[in-house]
C-alpha positions in Angstrom: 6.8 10.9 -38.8 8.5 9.9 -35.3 11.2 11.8 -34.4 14.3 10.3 -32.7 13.4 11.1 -28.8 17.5 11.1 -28.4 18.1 14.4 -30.3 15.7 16.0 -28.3 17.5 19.4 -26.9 15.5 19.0 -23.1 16.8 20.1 -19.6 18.6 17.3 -17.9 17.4 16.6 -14.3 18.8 18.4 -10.9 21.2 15.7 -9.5 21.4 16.1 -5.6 22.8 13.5 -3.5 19.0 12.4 -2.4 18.4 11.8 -5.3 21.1 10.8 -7.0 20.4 7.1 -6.6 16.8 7.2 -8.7 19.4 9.2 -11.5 22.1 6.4 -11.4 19.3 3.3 -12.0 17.8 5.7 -14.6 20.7 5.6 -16.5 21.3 2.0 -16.5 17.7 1.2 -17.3 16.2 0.6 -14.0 13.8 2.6 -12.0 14.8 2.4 -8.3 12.6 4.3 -5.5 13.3 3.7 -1.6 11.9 1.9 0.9 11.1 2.2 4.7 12.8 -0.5 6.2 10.6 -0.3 9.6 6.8 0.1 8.3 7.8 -1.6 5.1 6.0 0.6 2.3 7.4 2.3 -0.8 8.0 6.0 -0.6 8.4 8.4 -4.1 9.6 11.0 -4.7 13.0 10.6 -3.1 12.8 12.4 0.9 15.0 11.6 4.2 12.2 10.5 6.0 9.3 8.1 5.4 6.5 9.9 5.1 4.4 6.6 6.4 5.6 6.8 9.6 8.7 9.2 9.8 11.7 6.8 10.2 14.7 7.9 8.6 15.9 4.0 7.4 15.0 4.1 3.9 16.9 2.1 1.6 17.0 2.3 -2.4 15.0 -1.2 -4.2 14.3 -1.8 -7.8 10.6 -1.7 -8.9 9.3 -4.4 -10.4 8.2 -2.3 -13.4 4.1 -2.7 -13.3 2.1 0.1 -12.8 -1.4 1.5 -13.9 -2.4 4.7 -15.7 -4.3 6.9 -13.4 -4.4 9.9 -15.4 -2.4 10.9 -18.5 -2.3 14.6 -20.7 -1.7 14.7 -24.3 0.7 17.5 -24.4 0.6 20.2 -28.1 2.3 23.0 -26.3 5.5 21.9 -24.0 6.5 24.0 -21.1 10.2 24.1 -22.8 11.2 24.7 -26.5 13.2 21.4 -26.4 10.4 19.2 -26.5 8.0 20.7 -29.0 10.0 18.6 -31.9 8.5 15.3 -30.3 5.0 17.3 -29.5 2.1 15.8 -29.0 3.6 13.3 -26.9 1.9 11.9 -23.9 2.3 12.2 -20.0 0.8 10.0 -17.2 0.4 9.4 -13.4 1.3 5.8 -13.1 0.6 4.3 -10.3 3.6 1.8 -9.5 2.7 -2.3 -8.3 4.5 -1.2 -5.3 2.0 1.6 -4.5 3.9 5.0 -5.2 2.4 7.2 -8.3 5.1 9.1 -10.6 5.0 11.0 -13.4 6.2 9.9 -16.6 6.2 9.9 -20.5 4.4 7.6 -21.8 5.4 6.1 -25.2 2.0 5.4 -27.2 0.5 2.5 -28.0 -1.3 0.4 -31.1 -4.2 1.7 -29.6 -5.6 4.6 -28.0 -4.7 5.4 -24.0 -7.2 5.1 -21.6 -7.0 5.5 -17.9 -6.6 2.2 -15.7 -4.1 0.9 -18.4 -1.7 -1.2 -17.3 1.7 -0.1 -17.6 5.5 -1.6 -18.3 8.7 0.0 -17.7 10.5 1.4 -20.9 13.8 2.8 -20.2 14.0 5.5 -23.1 17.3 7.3 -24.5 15.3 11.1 -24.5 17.6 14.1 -25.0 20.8 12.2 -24.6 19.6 10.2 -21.0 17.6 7.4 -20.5 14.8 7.9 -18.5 12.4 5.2 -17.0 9.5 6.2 -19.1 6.3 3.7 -19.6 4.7 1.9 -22.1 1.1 0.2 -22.5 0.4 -3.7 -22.0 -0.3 -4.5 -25.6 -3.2 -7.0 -24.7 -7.4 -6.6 -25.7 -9.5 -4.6 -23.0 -11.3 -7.3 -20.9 -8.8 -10.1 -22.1 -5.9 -10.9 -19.7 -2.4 -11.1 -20.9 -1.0 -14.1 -21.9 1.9 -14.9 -19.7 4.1 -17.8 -18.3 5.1 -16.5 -15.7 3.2 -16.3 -12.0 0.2 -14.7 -12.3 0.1 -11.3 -10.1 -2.8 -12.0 -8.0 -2.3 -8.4 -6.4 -3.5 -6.6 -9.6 -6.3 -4.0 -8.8 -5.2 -4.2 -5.1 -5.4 -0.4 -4.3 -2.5 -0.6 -1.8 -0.8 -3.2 -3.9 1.4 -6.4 -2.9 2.8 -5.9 0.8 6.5 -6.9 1.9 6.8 -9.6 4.4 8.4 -7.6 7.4 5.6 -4.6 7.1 3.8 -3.5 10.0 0.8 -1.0 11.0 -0.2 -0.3 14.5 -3.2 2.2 15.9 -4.1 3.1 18.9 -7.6 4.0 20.4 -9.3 4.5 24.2 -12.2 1.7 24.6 -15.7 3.5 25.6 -18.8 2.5 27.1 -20.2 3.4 24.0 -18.1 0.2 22.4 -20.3 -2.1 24.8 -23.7 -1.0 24.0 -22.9 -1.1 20.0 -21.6 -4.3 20.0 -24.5 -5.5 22.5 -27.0 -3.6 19.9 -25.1 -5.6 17.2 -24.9 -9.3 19.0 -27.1 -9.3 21.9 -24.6 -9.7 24.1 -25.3 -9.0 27.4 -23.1 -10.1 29.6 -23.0 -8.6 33.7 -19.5 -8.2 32.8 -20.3 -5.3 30.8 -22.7 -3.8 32.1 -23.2 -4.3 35.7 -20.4 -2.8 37.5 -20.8 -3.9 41.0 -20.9 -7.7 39.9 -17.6 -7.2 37.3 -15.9 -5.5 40.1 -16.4 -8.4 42.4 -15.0 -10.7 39.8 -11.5 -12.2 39.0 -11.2 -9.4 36.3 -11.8 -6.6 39.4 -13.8 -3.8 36.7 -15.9 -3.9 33.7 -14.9 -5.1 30.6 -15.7 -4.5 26.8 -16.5 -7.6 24.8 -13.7 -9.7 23.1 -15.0 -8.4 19.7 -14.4 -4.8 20.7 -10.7 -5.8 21.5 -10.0 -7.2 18.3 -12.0 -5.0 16.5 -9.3 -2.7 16.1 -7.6 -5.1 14.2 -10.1 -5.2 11.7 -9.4 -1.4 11.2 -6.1 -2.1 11.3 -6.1 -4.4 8.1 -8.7 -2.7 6.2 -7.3 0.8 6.5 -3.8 0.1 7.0 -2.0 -3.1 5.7 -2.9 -4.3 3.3 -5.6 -1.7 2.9 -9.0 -1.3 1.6 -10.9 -4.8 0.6 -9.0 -6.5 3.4 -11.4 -9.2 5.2 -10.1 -12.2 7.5 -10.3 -16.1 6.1 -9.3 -17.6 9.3 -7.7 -16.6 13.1 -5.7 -17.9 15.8 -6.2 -15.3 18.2 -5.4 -16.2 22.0 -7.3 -13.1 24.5 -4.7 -13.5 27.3 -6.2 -10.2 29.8 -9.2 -8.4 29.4 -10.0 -5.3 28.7 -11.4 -2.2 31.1 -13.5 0.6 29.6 -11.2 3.8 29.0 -8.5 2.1 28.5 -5.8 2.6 25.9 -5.1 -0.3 23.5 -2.9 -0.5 20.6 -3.4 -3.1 17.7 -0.5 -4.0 15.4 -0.5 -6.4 12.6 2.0 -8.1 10.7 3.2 -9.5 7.3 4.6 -13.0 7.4 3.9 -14.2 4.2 2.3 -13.0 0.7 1.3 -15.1 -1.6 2.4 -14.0 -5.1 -0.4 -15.5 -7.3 -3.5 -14.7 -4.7 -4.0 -11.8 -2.8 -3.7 -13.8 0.5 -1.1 -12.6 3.3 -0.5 -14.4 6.6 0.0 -11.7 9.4 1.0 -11.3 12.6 -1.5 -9.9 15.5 -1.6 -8.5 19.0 -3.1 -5.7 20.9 -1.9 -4.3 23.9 -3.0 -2.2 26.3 -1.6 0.7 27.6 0.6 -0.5 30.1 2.1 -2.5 27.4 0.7 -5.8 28.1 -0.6 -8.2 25.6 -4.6 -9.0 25.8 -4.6 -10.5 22.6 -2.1 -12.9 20.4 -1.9 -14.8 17.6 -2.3 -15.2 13.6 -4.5 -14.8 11.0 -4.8 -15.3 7.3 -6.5 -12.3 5.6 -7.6 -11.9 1.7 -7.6 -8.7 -0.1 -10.1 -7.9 -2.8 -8.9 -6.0 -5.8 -11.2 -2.6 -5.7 -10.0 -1.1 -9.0 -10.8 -2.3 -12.2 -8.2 -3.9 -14.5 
């Protein structure tokens, strides 16, 4: 017989003013987690600092409520008396749309759980609070939801949707070693590369590593980075405005400017600079993320 979670006799949570926020939307039925307003990526559990990239401007936004089951425990023996009324009762990693994994009760199903679920918000009344527990998209393995709504295209993105405003950069020292791989790769063979006396004598005044080597940190930078893995480019603008030496330090940074909300498609921002801080390379591109885990 189910048992009333709301008479449950359980702990209530350690209120501190970090996190008193995530408490306050809990009790109205949301489920709030912060947000770094500089690298633009959700952070949980509640900290003063990002822990993407260490700024301290975090501010507190609503999830949208999606997430997928990445591991759950059917629990017979609870860690506190109060619970074992409601035991076995289930507990789960969900991994939130907006990236973030927290751990939750999970309210069962029609049918049995399974991992890569996907997930709702459902604010439940448990031992006299509500908390923001979850509860299984009642839909058939294989068959997608019937919905009216715009269709999520970032579903199975492992990084999930990006915020327009978001931004990665890395930095790296170009090598000689970058040359020959990319000439090994292309062919390219270009006295500007390779023959120093010649490339020193020319407008650019020193050897230079191929266009391809200069931008190829921005293809690290969008698969790795934002918006992560299964990241390739549709289409670029890209403008290469000074060359590149070898052993020289450049710095890539990419963008968000747009995200569609149907397709995983994001228009982005680019340049790469070089360690002096000027720009070698500008412009835009239109990159498309592939979803890597299953639905």
């Amino acid at each position: 017989m189910a048992i009333d979670l709301n008479t449950l006799k359980t702990p209530g949570p350690t209120i501190t003013a970090l996190t008193k926020p995530f408490w306050d939307a809990a009790a109205e039925g949301r489920l709030a987690i912060q947000h770094c307003e500089d690298c633009g990526k959700a952070v949980f559990y509640p900290r003063p600092i990002c822990p993407h990239c260490w700024s301290k401007r975090l501010a507190w936004k609503d999830a949208s409520g999606g997430g997928r089951l990445k591991s759950f425990s059917e629990v017979h023996k609870p860690g506190h008396p109060g619970w074992q009324p409601a035991a076995p009762y289930l507990v789960g990693l969900v991994e939130l749309a907006e990236g973030p994994t927290i751990l939750s009760f999970i309210l069962a199903g029609t049918r049995p759980l399974q991992v890569g679920d996907m997930l709702l918000l459902a604010p439940t009344a448990i031992g006299g609070r509500v908390l923001p527990a979850f509860k299984p998209v009642e839909q058939s393995r294989g068959e997608a939801a019937m919905s009216t709504g715009t269709k999520d295209g970032w579903v199975g993105v492992v990084k999930g949707r990006p915020q327009v405003g978001a931004f990665a950069e890395r930095t790296r020292r170009t090598r000689m070693s970058d040359i020959e791989a990319f000439t090994d790769i292309t062919g390219d063979r270009n006295p500007l590369h390779y023959d120093r006396a010649l490339a020193e004598k020319s407008v650019f005044g020193k050897l230079i590593v191929q266009g391809g080597v200069t931008s190829g940190i921005l293809n690290a930078l969008v698969a790795e980075d934002l918006p992560g893995p299964g990241t390739v480019f549709l289409e670029v603008a890209w403008k290469f405005v000074k060359a590149v030496g070898v052993d020289e330090e450049i710095t890539g940074r990419v963008e968000v400017k747009d995200v569609r909300p149907d397709k995983p498609i994001c228009k982005i921002e680019t340049s790469v600079r070089n360690g002096q801080g000027e720009l070698c390379l500008t412009g835009t591109a239109t990159v498309f993320t592939v979803p890597l885990q299953s639905a």
